[in-house]
GUPASE-684982 format. One record per residue (C-alpha): x, z, y; residue in one letter. Coordinates in steps of 0.001 Angstrom, whole numbers, plus 524288, in hexadecimal, padded with zeros to 5 digits. Layout:
GUPASE-684982
XZYA/...
***
This chain:
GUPASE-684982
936E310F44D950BX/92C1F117AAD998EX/92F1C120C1D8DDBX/93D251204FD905BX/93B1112647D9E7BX/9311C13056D9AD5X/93BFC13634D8FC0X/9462913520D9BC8X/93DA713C6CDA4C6X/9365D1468ED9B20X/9456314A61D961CX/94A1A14B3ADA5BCX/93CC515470DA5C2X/9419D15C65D9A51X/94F9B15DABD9EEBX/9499716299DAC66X/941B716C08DA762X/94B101741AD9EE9X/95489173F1DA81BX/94E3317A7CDB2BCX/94A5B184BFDA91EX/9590E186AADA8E9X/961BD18D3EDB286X/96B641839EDB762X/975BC18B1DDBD89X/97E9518425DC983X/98AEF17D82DC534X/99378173C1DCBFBX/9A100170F0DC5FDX/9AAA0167F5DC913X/9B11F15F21DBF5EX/9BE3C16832DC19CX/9B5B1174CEDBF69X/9AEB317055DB22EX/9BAAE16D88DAD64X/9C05117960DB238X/9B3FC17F95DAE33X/9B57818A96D9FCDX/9AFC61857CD94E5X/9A44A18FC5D8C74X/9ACEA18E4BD8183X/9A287188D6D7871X/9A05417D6DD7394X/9909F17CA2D7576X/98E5816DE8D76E3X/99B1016894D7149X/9A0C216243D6792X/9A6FB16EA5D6026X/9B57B16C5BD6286X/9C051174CBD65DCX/9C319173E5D737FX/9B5C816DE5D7857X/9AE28177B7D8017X/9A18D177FDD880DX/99CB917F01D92D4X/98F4B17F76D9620X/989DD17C59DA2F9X/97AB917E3CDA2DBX/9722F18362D969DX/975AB1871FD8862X/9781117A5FD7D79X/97580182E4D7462X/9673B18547D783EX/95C0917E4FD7BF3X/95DAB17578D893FX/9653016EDCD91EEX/97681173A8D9440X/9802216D07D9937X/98DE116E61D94B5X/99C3716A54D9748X/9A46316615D8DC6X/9B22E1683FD8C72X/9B9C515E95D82A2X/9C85C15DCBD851CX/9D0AD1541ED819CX/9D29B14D30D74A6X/9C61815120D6E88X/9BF2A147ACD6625X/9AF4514D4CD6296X/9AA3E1480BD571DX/99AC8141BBD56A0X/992C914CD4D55B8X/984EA14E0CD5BA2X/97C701586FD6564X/96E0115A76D6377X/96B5515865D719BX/96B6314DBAD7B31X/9781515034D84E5X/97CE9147BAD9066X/98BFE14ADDD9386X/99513144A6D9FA4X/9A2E414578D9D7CX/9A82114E61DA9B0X/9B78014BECDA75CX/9BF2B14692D9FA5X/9BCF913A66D95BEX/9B39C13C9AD8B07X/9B272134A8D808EX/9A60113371D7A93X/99D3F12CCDD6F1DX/992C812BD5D6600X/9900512B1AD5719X/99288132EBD49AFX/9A161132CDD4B90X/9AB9013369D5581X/9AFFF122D0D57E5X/9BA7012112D6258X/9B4C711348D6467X/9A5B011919D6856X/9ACF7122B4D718AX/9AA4F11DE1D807EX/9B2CA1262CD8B2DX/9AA3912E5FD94C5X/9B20C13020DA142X/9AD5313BD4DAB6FX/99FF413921DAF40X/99B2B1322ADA40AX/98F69136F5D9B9AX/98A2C133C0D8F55X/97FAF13B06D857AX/97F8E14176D7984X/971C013E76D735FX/96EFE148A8D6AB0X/971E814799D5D0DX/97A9113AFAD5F80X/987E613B9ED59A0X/991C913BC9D6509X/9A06313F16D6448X/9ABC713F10D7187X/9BA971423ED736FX/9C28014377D7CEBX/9D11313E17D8152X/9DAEE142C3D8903X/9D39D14B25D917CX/9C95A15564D9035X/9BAFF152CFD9256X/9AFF41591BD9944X/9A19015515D9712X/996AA15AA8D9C76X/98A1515B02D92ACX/97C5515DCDD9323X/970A515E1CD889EX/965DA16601D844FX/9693F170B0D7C24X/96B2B1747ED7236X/9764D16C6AD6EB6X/97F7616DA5D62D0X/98A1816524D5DD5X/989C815D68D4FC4X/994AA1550DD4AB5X/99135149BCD43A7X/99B0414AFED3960X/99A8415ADFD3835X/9AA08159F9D3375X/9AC4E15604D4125X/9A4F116499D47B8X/9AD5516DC3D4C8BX/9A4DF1792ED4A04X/9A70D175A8D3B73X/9B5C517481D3C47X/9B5EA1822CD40D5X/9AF7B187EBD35CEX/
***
């Protein structure tokens, strides 16, 4: 228990340290303005597909230490199990995502995260999501750098393009 505690507080430690060695700018958006809000048009943080976009809120993914990201995923997507090297922790901020883990995508291990929920994405744990009839928005963070690896590399967009 004791052990448990000192890991909890040493990482909130950690966490506190690099960020204020970061400039956190001021932001407040509504629910109506995020979704209003443009896209980067990239795809740092994502699963790859066409049509799924990010924009970044705070720090780079693609380097060392802590970003925060929206994700845009509209409707009728389905994201195959692929992995991220970092630890994330997402809430869904509209929309109904669905969401699960292991090595491929199972409709039955899907459970649907309504607006508000939140769930993890341990690093290197197989994880996979899709949407329905609506498009989602989910707000991630981690500890970059982050990159995307499918599980079954048939199923990675990046590939397809090639």
């Amino acid at each position: 228990m004791f052990k448990s505690i000192f890991v909890v507080l040493l990482s909130v430690v950690s966490v506190t340290t690099v960020t204020r060695a970061q400039t956190l700018p001021q932001m407040r958006m509504t629910p109506t303005e995020i979704k209003g809000s443009p896209t980067d048009n990239n795809q740092i943080g994502s699963s790859g597909l066409a049509g799924v976009h990010t924009k970044v809120l705070f720090g780079d993914p693609a380097k060392t230490g802590f970003y925060s990201i929206l994700l845009f995923v509209p409707a009728h997507v389905t994201i195959e199990a692929h992995t991220h090297r970092d630890n994330r922790v997402a809430t869904v901020v509209s929309g109904e995502w669905r969401f699960g883990y292991g090595d491929h995508f199972d409709v039955k291990r899907l459970k649907t995260l309504p607006p508000g929920s939140v769930y993890s994405e341990p690093g290197g744990v197989e994880h996979f999501a899709q949407t329905t009839e609506a498009a989602v928005i989910v707000q991630i963070s981690g500890y970059g750098p982050t990159d995307t690896k499918y599980f079954d590399p048939a199923n990675d967009p990046a590939a397809n393009r090639k």
